[in-house]
C-alpha positions in Angstrom: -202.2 23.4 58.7 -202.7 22.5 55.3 -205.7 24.2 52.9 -207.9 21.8 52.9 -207.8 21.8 56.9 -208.3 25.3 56.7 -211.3 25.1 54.4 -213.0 22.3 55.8 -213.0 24.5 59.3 -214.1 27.6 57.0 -217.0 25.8 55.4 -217.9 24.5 59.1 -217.8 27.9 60.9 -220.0 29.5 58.2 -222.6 26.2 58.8 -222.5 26.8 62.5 -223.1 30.5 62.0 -226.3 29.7 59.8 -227.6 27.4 62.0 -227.6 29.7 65.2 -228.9 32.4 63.2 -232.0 30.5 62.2 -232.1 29.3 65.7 -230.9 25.6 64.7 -228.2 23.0 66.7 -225.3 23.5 64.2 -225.0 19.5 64.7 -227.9 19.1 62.9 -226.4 19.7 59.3 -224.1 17.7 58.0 -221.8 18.5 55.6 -221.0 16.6 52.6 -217.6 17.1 50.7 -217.8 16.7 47.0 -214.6 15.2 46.1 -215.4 14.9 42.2 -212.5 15.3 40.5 -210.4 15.4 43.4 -207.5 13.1 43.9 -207.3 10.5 46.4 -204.4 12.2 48.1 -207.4 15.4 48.6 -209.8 12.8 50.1 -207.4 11.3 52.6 -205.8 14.8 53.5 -209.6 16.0 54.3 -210.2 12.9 56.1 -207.4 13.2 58.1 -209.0 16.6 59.1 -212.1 14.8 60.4 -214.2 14.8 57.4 -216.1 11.2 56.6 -218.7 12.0 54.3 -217.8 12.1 50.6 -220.3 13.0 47.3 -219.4 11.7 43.7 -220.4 12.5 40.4 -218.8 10.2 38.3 -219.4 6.5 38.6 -216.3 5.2 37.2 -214.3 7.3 38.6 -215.9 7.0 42.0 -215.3 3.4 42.6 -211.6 3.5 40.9 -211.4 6.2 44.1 -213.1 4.0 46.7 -211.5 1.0 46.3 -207.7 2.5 46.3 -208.7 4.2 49.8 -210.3 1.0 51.2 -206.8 -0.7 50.0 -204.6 1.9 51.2 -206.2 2.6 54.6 -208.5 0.2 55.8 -208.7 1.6 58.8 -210.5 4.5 57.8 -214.9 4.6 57.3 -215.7 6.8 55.1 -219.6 7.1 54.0 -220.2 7.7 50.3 -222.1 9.4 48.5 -223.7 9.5 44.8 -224.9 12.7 43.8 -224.5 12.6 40.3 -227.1 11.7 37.3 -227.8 8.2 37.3 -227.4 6.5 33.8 -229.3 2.9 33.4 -226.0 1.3 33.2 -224.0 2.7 36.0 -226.7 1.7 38.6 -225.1 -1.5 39.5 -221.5 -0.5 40.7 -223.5 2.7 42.4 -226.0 -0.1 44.0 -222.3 -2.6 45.2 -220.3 0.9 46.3 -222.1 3.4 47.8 -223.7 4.2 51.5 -226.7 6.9 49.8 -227.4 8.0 46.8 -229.4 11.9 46.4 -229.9 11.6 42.9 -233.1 9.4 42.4 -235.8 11.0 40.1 -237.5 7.7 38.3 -238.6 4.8 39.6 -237.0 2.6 37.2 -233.7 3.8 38.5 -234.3 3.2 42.0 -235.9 -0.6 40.9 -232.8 -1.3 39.3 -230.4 -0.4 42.6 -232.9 -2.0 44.9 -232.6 -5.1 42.4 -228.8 -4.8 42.6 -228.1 -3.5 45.8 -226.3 -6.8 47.6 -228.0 -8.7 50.1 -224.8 -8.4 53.0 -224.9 -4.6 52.5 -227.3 -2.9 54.7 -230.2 -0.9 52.8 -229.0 1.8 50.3 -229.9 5.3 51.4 -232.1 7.3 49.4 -233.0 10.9 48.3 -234.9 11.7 45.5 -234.1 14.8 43.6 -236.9 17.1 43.0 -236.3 20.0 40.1 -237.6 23.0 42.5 -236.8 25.5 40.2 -238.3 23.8 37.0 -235.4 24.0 34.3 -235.5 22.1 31.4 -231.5 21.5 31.8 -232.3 20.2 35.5 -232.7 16.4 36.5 -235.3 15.9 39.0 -238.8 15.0 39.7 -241.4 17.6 38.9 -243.1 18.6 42.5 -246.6 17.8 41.6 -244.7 14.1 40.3 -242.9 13.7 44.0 -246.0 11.9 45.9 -246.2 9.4 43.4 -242.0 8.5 43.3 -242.2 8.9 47.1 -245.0 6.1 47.2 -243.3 3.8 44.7 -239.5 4.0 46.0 -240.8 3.9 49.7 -241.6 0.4 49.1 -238.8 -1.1 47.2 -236.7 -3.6 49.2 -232.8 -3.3 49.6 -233.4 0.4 50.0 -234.3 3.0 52.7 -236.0 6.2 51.5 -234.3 8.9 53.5 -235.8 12.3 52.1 -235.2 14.8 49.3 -232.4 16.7 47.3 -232.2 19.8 45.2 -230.1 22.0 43.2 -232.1 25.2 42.5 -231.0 27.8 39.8 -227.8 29.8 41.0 -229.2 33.3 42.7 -226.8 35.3 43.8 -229.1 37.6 46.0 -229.5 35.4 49.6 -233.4 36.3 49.5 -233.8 34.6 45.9 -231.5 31.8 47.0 -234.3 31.2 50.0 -237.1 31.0 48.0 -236.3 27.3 46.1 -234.9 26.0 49.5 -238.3 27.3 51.5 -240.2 25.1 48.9 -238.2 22.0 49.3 -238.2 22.6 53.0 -241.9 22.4 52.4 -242.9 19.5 50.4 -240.5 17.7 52.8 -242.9 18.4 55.9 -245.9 17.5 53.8 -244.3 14.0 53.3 -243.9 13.9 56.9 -246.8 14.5 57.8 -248.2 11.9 55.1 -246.4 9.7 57.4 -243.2 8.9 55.8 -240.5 8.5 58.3 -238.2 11.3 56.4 -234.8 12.6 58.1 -232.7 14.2 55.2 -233.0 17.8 53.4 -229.9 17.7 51.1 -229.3 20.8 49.5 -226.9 24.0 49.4 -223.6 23.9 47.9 -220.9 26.1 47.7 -222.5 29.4 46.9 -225.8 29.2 48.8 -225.4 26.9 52.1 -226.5 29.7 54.3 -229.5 29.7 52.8 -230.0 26.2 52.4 -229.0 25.7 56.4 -231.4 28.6 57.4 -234.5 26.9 55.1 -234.0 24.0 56.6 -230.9 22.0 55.1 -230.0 18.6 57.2 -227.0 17.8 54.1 -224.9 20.5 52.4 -223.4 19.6 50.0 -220.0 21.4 49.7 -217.1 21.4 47.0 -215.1 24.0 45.7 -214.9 25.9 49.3 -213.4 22.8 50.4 -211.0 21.7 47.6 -210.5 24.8 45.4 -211.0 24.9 41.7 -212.3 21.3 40.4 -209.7 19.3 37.8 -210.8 17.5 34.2 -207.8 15.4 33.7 -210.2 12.8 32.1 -212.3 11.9 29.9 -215.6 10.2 31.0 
């Protein structure tokens, strides 16, 4: 069994084990591999261990990895993911490439992939990032800002508004971690009960995902338990 195999069943067991501890059906999380920085040959071993959801950072590099899988086995669908800061010039090959995207915090950015998401592609999937914890380092929409993004984006054509996403301030205590995920968990029922027809809570990484699944997390987001230690071979 290789050690991505071994990971990937790791990362799963610990998910489970959240779940049923906050009284939750383990298959409602899903679990997200980041594969930023990660080779193709890492993607395709972790696929061939049942994995089929992939998160990217890195535009460029992203689609260079895309389309060599889609080349080199066709036969396999993957679902990808962008969770990385959209720039105004990247949005297009996102918009052409990608199945969701978590990383929406304007509303310009999310015109310009509903503008360029192609018409034979079915609706681009949508979070919008929210800065729970408030850091000026942080992308996101301020909380008291979300209603407004939420009421823009919901409308925009080409693209299906599918709920929120967060990356709180690293805690290492699990109560602290909690706190950031409770109040994502929720603004995310207040939108519901607004009536939007939300599904997706992506949130939790490495470090925190038991506290993320236990708040409330439908998406973790999970990279280094996974891969190991990430690579910078390039420049971007």
């Amino acid at each position: 069994m290789s050690a991505i195999t071994e990971h990937l069943q790791s990362v799963r067991t610990r998910v489970s084990q959240a779940a049923r501890q906050a009284q939750r059906d383990p298959s409602s999380v899903n679990l997200l591999a980041v594969s930023k920085t990660q080779p193709v040959s890492a993607i395709l071993e972790a696929a061939e261990a049942g994995q089929s959801a992939f998160g990217e950072n890195y535009e460029q590099e992203a689609v260079r990895k895309i389309l060599a899988i889609r080349q080199e086995r066709p036969d396999l669908k993957l679902e990808w993911h962008f969770i990385g800061p959209i720039q105004s010039n990247k949005t297009r090959a996102i918009a052409e490439h990608f199945d969701w995207v978590h990383s929406v915090d304007r509303e310009r950015i999310a015109r310009r992939l509903s503008e360029q998401r192609p018409d034979d592609l079915p609706p681009l999937n949508i979070c919008l990032q929210v800065n729970i914890s408030g850091e000026d380092s942080k992308s996101g929409v301020r909380p008291e800002e979300l209603a407004a993004l939420v009421r823009a984006v919901s409308g925009m054509p080409r693209l299906k508004l599918r709920g929120l996403m967060a990356i709180p301030e690293p805690q290492s205590d699990p109560e602290k971690q909690r706190q950031p995920f409770n109040a994502m968990k929720m603004l995310f029922e207040q939108l519901k009960r607004a009536g939007y027809d939300l599904d997706t809570l992506s949130m939790g990484m490495s470090d925190d995902m038991e506290a993320a699944v236990q708040e409330g997390a439908t998406t973790v987001r999970i990279g280094t338990a996974i891969f190991g230690q990430r690579h910078y071979p390039e420049k971007r």
